[in-house]
C-alpha positions as CSV (number, residue, x, y, z in Angstrom):
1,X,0.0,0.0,0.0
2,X,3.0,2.3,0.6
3,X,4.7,1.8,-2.6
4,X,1.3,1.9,-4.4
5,X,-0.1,5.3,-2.8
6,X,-0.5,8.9,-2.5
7,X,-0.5,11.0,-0.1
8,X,-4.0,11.6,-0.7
9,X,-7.1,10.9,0.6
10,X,-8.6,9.6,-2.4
11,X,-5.5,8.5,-4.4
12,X,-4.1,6.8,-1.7
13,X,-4.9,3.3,-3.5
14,X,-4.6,2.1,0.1
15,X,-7.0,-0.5,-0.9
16,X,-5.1,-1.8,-4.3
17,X,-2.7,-2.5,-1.8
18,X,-4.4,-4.6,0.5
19,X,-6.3,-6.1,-2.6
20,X,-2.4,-7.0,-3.9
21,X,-1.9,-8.9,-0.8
22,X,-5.2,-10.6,-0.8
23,X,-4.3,-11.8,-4.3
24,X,-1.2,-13.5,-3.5
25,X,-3.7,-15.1,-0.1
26,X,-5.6,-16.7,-2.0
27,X,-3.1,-17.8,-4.7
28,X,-1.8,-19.3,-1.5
29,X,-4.5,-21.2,-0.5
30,X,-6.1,-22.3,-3.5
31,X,-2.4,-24.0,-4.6
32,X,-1.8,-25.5,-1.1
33,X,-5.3,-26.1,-1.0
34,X,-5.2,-28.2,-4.1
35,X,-2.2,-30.2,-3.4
36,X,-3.7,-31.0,-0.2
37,X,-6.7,-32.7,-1.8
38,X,-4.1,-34.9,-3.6
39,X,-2.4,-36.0,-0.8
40,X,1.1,-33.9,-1.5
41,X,3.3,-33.9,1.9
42,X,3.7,-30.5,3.7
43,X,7.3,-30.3,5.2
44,X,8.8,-27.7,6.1
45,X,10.4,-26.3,3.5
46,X,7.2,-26.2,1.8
47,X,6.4,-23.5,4.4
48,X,8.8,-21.4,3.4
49,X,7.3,-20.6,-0.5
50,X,5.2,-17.9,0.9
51,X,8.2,-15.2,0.9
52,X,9.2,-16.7,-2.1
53,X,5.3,-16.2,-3.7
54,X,5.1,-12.7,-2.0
55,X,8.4,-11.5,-4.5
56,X,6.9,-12.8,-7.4
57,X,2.7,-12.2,-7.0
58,X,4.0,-8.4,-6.2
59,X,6.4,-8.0,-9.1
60,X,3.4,-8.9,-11.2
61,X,0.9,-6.4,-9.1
62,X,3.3,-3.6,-9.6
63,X,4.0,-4.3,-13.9
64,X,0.2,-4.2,-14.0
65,X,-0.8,-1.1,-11.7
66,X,2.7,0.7,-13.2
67,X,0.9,0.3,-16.6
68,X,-2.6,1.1,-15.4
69,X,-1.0,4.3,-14.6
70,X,0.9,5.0,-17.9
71,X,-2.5,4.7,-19.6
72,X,-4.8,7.8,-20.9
73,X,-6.9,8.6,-17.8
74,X,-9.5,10.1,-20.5
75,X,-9.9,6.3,-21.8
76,X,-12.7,4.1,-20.8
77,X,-11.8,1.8,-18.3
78,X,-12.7,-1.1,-20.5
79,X,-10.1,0.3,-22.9
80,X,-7.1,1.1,-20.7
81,X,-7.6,-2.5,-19.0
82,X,-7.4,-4.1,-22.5
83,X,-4.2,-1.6,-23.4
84,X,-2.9,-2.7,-19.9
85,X,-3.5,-6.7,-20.9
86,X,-2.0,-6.1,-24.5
87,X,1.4,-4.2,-23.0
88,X,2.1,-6.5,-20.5
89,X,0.3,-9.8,-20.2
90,X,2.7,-11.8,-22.7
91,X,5.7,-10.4,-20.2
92,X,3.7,-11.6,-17.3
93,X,3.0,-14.6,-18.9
94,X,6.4,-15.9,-20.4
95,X,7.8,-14.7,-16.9
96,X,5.4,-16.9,-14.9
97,X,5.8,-19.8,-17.7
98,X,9.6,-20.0,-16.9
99,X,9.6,-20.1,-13.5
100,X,6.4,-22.8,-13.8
101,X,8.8,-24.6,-15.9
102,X,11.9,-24.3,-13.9
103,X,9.8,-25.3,-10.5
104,X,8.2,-28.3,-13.0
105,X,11.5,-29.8,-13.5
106,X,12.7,-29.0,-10.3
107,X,10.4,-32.0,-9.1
108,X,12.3,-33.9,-10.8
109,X,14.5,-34.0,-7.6
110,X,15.4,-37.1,-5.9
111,X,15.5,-35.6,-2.4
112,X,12.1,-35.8,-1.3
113,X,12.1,-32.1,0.9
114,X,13.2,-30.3,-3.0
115,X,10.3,-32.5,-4.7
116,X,7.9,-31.4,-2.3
117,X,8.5,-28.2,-2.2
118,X,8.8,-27.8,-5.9
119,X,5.3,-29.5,-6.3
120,X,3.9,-27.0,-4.2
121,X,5.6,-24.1,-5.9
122,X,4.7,-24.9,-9.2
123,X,1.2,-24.7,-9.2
124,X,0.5,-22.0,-7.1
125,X,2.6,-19.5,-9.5
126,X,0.4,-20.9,-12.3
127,X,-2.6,-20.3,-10.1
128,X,-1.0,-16.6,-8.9
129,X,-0.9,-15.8,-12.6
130,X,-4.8,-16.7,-12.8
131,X,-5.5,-14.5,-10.1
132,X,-3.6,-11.6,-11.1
133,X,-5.4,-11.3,-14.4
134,X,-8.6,-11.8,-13.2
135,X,-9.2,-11.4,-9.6
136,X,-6.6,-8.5,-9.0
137,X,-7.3,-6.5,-12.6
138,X,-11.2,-6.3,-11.1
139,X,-9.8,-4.7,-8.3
140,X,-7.9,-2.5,-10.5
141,X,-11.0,-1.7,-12.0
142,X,-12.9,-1.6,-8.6
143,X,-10.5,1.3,-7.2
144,X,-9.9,3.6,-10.4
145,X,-13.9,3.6,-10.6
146,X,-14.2,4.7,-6.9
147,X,-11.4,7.2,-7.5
148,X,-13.7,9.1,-10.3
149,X,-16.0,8.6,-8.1
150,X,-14.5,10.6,-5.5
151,X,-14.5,8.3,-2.9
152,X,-12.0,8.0,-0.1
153,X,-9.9,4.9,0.0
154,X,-10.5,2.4,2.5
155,X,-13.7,4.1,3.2
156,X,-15.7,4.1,0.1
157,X,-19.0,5.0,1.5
158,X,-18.1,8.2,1.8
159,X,-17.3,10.9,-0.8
160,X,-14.5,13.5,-0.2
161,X,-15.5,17.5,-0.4
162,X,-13.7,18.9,-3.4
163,X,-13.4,22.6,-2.3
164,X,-11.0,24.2,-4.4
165,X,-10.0,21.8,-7.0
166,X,-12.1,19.5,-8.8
167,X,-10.5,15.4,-9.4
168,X,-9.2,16.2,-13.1
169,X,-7.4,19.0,-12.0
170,X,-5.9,17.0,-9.1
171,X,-5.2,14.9,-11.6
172,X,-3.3,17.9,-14.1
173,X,-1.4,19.0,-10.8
174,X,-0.2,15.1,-10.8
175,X,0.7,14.9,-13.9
176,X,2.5,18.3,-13.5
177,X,4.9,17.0,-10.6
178,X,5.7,13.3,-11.3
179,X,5.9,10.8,-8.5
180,X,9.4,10.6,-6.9
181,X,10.0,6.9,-8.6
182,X,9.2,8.5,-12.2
183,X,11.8,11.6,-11.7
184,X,14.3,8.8,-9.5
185,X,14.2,6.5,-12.7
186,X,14.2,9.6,-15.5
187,X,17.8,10.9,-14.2
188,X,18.7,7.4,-13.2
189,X,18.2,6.0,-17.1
190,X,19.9,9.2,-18.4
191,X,23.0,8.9,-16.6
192,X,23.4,4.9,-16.8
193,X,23.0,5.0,-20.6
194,X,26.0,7.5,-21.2
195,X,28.9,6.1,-22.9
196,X,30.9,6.2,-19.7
197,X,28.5,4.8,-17.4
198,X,28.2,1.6,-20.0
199,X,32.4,1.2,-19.7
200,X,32.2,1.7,-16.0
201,X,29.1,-1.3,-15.7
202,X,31.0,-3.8,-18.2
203,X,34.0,-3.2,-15.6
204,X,32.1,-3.5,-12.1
205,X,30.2,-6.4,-13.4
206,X,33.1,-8.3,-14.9
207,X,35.2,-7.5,-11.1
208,X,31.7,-8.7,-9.0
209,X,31.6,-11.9,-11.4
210,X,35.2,-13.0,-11.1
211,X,35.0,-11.9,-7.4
212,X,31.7,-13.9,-7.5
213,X,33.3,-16.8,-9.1
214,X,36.4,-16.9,-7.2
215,X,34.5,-16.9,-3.7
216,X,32.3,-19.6,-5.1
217,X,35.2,-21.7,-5.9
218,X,35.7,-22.0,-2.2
219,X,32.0,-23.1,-1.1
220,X,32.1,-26.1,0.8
221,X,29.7,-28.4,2.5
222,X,29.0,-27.6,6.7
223,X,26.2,-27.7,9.1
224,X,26.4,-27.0,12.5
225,X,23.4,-28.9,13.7
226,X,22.8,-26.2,16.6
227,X,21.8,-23.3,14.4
228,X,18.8,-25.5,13.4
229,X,17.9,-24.7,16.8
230,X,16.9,-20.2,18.2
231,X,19.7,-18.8,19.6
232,X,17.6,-18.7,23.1
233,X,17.0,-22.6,23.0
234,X,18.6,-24.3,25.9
235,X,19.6,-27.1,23.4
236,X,22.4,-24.9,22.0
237,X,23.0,-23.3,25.9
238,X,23.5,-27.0,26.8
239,X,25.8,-28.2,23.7
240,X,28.2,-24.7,24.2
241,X,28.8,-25.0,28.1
242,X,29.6,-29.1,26.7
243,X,32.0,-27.5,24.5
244,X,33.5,-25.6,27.5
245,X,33.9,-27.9,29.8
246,X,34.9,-31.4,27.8
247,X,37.5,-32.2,25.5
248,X,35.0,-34.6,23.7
249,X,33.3,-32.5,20.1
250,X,29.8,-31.9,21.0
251,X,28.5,-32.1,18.0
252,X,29.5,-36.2,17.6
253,X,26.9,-38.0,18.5
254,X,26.7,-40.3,15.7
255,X,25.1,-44.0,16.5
256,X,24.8,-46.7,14.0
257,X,23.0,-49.5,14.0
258,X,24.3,-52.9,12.7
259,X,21.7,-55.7,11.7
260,X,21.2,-59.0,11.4
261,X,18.5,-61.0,9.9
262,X,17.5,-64.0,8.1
263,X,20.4,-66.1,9.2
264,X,20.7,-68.8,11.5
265,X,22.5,-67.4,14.5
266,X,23.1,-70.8,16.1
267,X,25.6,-71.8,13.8
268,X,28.9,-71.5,14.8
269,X,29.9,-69.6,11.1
270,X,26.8,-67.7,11.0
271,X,28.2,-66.2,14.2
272,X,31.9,-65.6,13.4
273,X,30.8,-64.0,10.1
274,X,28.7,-61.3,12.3
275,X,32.0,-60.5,14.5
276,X,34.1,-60.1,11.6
277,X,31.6,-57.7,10.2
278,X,31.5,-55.6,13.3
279,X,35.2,-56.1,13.3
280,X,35.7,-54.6,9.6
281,X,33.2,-51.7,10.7
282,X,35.6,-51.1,14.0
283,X,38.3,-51.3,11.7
284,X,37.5,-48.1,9.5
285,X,39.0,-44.9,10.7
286,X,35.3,-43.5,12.2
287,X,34.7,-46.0,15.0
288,X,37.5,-46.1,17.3
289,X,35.7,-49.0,19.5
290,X,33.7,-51.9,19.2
291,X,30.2,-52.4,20.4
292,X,29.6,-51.5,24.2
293,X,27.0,-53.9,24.0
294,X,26.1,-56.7,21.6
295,X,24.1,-59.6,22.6
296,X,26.4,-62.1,20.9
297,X,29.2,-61.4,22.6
298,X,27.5,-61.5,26.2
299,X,25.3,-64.5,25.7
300,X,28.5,-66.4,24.4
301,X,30.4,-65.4,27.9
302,X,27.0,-65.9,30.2
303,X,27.1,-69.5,28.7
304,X,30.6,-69.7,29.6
305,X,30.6,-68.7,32.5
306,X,27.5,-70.7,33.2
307,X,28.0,-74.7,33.6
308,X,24.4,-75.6,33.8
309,X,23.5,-74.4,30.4
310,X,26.3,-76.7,28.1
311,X,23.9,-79.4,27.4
312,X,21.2,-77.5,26.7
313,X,20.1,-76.4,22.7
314,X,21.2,-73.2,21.4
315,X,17.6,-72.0,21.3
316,X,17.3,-73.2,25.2
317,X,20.3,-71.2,26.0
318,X,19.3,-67.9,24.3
319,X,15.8,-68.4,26.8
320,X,17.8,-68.6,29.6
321,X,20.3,-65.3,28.5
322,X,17.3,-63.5,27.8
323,X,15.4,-64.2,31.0
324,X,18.2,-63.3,33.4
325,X,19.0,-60.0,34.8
326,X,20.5,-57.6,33.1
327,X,20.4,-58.9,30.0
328,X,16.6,-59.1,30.0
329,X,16.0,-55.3,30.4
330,X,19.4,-54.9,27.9
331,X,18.9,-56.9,24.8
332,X,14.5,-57.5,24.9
333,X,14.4,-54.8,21.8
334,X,17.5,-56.2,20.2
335,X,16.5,-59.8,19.4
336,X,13.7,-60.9,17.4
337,X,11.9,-64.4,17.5
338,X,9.1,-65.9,16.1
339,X,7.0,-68.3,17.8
340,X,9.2,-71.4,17.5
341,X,12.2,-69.4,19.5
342,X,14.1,-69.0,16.0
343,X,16.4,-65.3,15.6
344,X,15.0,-63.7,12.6
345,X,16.5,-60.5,13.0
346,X,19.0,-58.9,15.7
347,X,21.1,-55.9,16.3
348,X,23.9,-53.9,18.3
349,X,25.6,-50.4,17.6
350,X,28.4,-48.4,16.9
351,X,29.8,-44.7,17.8
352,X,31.4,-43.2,14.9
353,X,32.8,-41.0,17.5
354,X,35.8,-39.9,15.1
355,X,33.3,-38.3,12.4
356,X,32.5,-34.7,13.6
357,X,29.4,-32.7,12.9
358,X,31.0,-29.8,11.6
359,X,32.9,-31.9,8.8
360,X,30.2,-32.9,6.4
361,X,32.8,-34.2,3.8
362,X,33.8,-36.5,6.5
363,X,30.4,-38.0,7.1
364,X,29.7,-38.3,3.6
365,X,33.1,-40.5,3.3
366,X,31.7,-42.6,6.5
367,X,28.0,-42.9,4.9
368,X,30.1,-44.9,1.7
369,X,32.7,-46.3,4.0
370,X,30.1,-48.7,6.0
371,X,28.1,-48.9,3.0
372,X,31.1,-50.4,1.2
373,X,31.9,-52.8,4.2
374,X,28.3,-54.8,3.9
375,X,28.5,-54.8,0.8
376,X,31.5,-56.6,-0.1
377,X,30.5,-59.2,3.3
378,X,30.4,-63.0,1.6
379,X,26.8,-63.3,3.0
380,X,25.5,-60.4,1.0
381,X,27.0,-61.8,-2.5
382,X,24.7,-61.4,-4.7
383,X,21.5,-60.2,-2.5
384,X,19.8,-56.7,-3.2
385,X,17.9,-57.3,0.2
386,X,21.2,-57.8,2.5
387,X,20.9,-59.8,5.5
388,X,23.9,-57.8,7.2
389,X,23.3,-53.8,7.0
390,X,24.0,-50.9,8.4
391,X,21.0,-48.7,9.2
392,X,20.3,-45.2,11.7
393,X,18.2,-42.6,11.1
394,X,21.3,-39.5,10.8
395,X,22.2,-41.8,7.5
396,X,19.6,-39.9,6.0
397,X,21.3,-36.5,6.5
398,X,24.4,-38.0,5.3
399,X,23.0,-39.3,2.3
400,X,21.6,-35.6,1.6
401,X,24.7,-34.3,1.6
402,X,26.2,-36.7,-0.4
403,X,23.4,-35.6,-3.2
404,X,22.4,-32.2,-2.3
405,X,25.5,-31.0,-4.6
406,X,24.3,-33.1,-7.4
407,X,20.6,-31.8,-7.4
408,X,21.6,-28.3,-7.0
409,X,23.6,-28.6,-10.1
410,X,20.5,-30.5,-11.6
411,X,18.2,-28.2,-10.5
412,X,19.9,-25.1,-11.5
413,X,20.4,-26.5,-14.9
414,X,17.1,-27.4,-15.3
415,X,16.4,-24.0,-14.6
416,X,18.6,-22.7,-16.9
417,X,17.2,-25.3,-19.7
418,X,13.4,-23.4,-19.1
419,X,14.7,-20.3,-19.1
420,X,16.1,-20.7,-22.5
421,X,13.4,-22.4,-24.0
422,X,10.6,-20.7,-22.8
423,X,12.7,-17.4,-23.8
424,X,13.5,-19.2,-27.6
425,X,9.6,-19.8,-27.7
426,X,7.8,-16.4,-26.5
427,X,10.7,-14.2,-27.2
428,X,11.0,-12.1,-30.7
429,X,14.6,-13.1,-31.0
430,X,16.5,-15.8,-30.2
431,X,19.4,-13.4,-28.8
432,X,16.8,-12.1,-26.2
433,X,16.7,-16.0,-24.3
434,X,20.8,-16.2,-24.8
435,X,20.9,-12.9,-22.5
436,X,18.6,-14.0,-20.0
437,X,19.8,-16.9,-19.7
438,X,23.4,-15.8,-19.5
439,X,22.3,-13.4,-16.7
440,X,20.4,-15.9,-14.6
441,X,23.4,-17.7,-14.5
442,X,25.6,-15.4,-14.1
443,X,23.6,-14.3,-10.6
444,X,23.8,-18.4,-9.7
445,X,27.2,-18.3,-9.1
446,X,27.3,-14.5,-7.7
447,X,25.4,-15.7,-5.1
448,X,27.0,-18.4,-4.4
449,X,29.6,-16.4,-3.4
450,X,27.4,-13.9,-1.5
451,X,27.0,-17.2,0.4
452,X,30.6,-17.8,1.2
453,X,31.1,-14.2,2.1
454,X,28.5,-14.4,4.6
455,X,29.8,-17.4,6.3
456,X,26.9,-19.5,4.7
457,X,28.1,-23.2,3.5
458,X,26.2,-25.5,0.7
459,X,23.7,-27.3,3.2
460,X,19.9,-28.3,3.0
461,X,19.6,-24.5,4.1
462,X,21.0,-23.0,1.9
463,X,19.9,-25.2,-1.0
464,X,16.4,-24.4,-0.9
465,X,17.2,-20.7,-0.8
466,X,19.6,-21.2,-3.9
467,X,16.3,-23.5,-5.9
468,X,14.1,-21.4,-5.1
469,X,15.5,-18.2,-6.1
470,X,14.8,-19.3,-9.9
471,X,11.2,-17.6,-9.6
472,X,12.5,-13.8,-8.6
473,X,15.8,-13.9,-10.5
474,X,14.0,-14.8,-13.6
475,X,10.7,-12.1,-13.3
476,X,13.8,-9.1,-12.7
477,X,15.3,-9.7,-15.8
478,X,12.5,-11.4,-18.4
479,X,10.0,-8.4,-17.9
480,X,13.3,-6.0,-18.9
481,X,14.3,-8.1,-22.1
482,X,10.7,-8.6,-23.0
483,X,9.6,-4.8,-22.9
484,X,12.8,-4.2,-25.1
485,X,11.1,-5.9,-27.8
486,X,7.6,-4.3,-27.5
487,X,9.2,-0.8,-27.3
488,X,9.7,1.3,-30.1
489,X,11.9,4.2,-30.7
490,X,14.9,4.7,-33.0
491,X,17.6,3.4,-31.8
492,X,18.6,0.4,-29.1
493,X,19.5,3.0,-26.4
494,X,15.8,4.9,-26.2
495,X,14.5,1.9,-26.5
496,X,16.8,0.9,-23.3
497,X,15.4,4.5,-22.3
498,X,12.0,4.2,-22.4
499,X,11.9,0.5,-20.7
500,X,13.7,1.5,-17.8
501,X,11.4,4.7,-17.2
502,X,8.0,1.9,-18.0
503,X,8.5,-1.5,-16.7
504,X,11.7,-0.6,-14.6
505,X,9.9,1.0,-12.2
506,X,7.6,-1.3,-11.1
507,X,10.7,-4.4,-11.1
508,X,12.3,-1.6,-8.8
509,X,9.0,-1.5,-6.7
510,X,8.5,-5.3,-6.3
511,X,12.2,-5.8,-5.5
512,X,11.5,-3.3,-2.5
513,X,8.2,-5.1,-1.4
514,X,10.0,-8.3,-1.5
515,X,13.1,-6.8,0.9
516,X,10.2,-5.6,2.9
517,X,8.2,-8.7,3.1
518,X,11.6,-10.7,4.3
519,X,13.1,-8.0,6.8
520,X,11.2,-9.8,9.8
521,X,13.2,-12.9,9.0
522,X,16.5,-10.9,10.1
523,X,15.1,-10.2,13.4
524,X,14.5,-14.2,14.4
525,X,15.5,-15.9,16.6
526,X,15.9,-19.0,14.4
527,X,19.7,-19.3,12.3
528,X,17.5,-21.1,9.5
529,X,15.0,-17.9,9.2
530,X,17.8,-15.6,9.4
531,X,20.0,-17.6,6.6
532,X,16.9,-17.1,4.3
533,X,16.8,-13.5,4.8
534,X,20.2,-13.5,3.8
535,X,19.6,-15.7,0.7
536,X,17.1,-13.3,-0.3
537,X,18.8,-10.2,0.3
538,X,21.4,-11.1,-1.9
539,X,18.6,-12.5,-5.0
540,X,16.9,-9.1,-4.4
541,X,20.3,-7.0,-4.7
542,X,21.9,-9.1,-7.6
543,X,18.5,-9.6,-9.2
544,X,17.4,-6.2,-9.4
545,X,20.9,-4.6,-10.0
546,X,21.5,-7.1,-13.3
547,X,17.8,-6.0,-14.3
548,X,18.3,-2.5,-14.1
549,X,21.8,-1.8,-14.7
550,X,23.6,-4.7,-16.1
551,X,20.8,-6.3,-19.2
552,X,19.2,-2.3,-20.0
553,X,23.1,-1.6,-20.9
554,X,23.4,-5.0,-22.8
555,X,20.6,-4.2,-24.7
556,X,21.4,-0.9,-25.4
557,X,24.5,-2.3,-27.0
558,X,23.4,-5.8,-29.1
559,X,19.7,-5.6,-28.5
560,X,17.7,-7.1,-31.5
561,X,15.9,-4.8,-33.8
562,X,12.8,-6.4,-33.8
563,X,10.4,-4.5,-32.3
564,X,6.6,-4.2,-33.3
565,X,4.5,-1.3,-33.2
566,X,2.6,-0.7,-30.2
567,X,-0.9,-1.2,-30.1
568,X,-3.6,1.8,-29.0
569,X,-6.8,0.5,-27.2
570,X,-8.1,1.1,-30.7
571,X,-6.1,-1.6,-32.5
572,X,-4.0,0.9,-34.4
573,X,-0.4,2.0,-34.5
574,X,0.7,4.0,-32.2
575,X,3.3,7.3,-32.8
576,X,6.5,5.9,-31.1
577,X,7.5,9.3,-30.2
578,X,3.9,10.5,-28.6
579,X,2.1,7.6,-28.2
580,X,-0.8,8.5,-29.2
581,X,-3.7,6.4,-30.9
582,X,-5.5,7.1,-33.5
583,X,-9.4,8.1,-33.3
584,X,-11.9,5.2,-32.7
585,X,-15.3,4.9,-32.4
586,X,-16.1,3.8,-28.5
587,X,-16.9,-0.1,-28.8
588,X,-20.1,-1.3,-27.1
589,X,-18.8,-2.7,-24.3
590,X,-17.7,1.4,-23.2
591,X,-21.2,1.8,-23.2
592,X,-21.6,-0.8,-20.3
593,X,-18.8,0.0,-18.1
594,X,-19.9,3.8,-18.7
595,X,-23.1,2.7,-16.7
596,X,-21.3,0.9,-14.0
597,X,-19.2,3.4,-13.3
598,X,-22.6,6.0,-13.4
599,X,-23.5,3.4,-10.3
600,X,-21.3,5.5,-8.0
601,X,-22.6,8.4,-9.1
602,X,-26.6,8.1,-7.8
603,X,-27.7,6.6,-4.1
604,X,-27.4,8.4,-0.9
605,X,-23.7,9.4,-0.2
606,X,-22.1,11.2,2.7
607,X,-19.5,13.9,2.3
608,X,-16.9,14.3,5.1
């Protein structure tokens, strides 16, 4: 409501505002809504694509309502909504398309949290984009008729006094004294486009990519388990006074378990082939000790140590062991039997007590080291379903981190793959998807290195914010290329000209909402919340600035000469230089909205 208003108290367009938000609401809901019905799992991460949805529904909101505004107030409304659809509803619609695309294939991931979350996303942009053209354009419509009306926002039932000036000459003064954004972005697109200014960009973006690059050469993989916890959790007061007062790494609490199953434990080489496994798995450079317990191991010693039990059956032993205190409390979850007394599955554990949590690399080469160990075991030759495994629960955050690399790559590529296409497709020239797509990379690996800067490593963090920055990277810079095409002038430099002073505003606008809508997440408690705000902050900043510095100079340079003529709500040519239509009989539909809008005009009202 800020960015879209006036001071004044019937210009405000308060109300857009809130009917903006609304929009992306119910984008929300009706896409998580949906997936709900089918049974798609909601996981965290999939909590997080409302901050991503708020950047993207708003950049839209602000490319319509910034060319709502550039129309001829003197039109219809009828007309200057279907002039509005014509100018930018195939940007809006090639930007959503990509980022649907790039979301699409993102599913494609094997790690299940990506999948999700990609499932979710894709949709709801596709359902944001329905929204936007139909719900939000009514409100559009809604406010600019209770503006002629005179009506004060937020409060239509009343009508404002107009005392000395009537609306249209309001609206002359307006016109007369530009808002600040339209004067910012006139003497901002003057001075970037001078000869000068386009050496000194080339320079400072070739130093921030090979600065980019270079910092992203030394990513690496970490988590520290404890900023998944707020800073005020007692968790991570616990864990740092256990830093302070043991030698022991706090963060290595690693516990395998080692299983057995579908063998017959009472032979004497069933049993020697589970001690040399355990044996192998002691002998890798992770687990400095054997088993504090195993079953095995103790029942072999109670019989021992026990005379009464030598001439009894193996089976008859094992009662016996399991029966007796301590062993009974000890090893009653460990050991399996069915109802004959037979073993059909059994377990111990191991520490990997020399694999710290800070070291993912480390845990990544234990995940494969164990693995490797079973594998090779005589009694698993040949077997897809082992009988001797290694299984806990933290494998599955080793086995992320073995991968998450892998689909990051994957999924940035398959971004990069949609954004070309869909650009090859929808865009006048193929040269127009080679420089998008060249940017959008080029901002992958500047932020990577944003990350690196900010003491942020490649984790399950970080990853989502890196996936899902596809949607806003891709709406800064398609909307700028796009317009280049549908603007005319004489030369590639007013044509640079005239798109940063139309559709660069409103990118600049929706960056700034979206930097608004994640500034709470700076002030959280939570490390994950505040590592998004981060991640965002930097697709904002290196979005925005390759939108409105870095492509409008490209283009001004090599931009393809193909633009059309633009089209007047009359379906004629329009003067590049004035923009003005030709003359046109008012179609029949004028006639109808000129009643609605008459509506306002009759009924009791109240003046304040």
């Amino acid at each position: 409501a800020v960015t879209l208003g006036k001071c004044h108290r019937v210009k405000s367009q308060a109300l857009l505002g809130v009917g903006a938000v609304v929009t992306i609401i119910l984008s929300l809901m009706t896409g998580y809504g949906l997936l709900f019905c089918f049974g798609v799992p909601l996981t965290n991460l999939t909590t997080l694509f409302p901050y991503v949805m708020v950047g993207i529904g708003l950049d839209d909101t602000f490319i319509i309502t910034g060319a709502f505004a550039r129309q001829d107030p003197s039109k219809p409304l009828v007309d200057r909504i279907e002039h509005v659809m014509k100018e930018v509803g195939i940007s809006i619609t090639v930007s959503t398309l990509t980022t649907f695309v790039a979301f699409f294939l993102g599913s494609l991931a094997t790690i299940p949290g990506v999948r999700w979350f990609c499932f979710y996303a894709a949709p709801t942009v596709m359902i944001d984009f329905i929204y936007q053209l139909s719900f939000f354009v009514a409100v559009l419509a809604f406010d600019d008729r209770r503006m002629n009306a005179n009506r004060i926002d937020c409060c239509i039932c009343f009508k404002a006094k107009v005392e000395d000036e009537t609306l249209a000459e309001a609206e002359e003064t307006n016109e007369r004294a530009p808002a600040f954004t339209t004067k910012m972005m006139l003497w901002y697109s003057d001075i970037l486009l001078k000869p000068a200014t386009k050496v000194l960009v080339f320079i400072v973006f070739a130093v921030l990519l090979v600065l980019g690059a270079m910092s992203a050469s030394q990513q690496k993989q970490e988590l520290d388990f404890r900023e998944l916890t707020p800073v005020d959790s007692f968790i991570r007061t616990y864990f740092v006074a256990l830093d302070s007062y043991s030698d022991r790494d706090s963060n290595t609490f690693f516990i395998g378990g080692v299983y057995f199953r579908d063998v017959d434990v009472s032979q004497k080489s069933v049993q020697d082939d589970m001690d040399n496994y355990i044996q192998e798995l002691v002998d890798l450079s992770y687990i400095s000790d054997p088993p504090a317990t195993f079953w095995l191991r103790d029942f072999r010693n109670f019989v021992n140590q026990t005379e009464d039990l030598e001439d009894l059956a193996f089976f008859d032993q094992l009662d016996v062991f399991l029966n007796t205190s301590p062993f009974d409390g000890l090893y009653k979850n460990d050991v399996v039997r069915n109802e004959d007394g037979f073993v059909t599955a059994s377990r111990t554990y191991v520490n990997y007590d020399q694999v710290s949590g800070y070291d993912t690399a480390q845990q990544i080469d234990a995940l494969y080291a164990q693995r490797a160990v079973y594998k090779e075991l005589p009694v698993n030759d040949g077997l897809s379903d082992y009988k001797f495994m290694s299984w806990s629960e933290i494998y599955y955050a080793w086995e992320l981190y073995a991968t998450i690399v892998g689909e990051i790559i994957a999924t940035v590529a398959y971004g990069l793959v949609a954004v070309f296409l869909v650009g090859l497709i929808f865009l006048p020239h193929p040269l127009g998807a080679v420089i998008v797509t060249l940017v959008v990379g080029i901002i992958y690996i500047e932020l990577l290195g944003v990350l690196q800067v900010a003491g942020l490593y490649i984790n399950s963090v970080t990853a989502i914010g890196l996936i899902m920055s596809i949607g806003l990277v891709v709406d800064y810079n398609m909307h700028i290329v796009l317009t280049f095409f549908e603007t005319t002038a004489a030369t590639r430099n007013e044509r640079s000209h005239k798109v940063l002073n139309t559709i660069g505003k409103s990118i600049l606008l929706g960056g700034f909402s979206t930097f608004l809508g994640v500034l709470p997440l700076a002030f959280s408690s939570s490390e994950i919340f505040r590592t998004f705000f981060i991640s965002f902050l930097g697709i904002v900043f290196l979005g925005a600035g390759h939108g409105l510095v870095f492509t409008p100079v490209v283009l001004s340079l090599i931009g393809p000469h193909v633009a059309t003529p633009e089209i007047g709500t009359d379906g004629e040519s329009v003067d590049p230089e004035n923009d003005v239509p030709g003359e046109v009989n008012k179609p029949k539909h004028v006639i109808a909205s000129s009643v609605m809008e008459s509506d306002w005009e009759t009924g009791s009202e109240y003046e304040c």
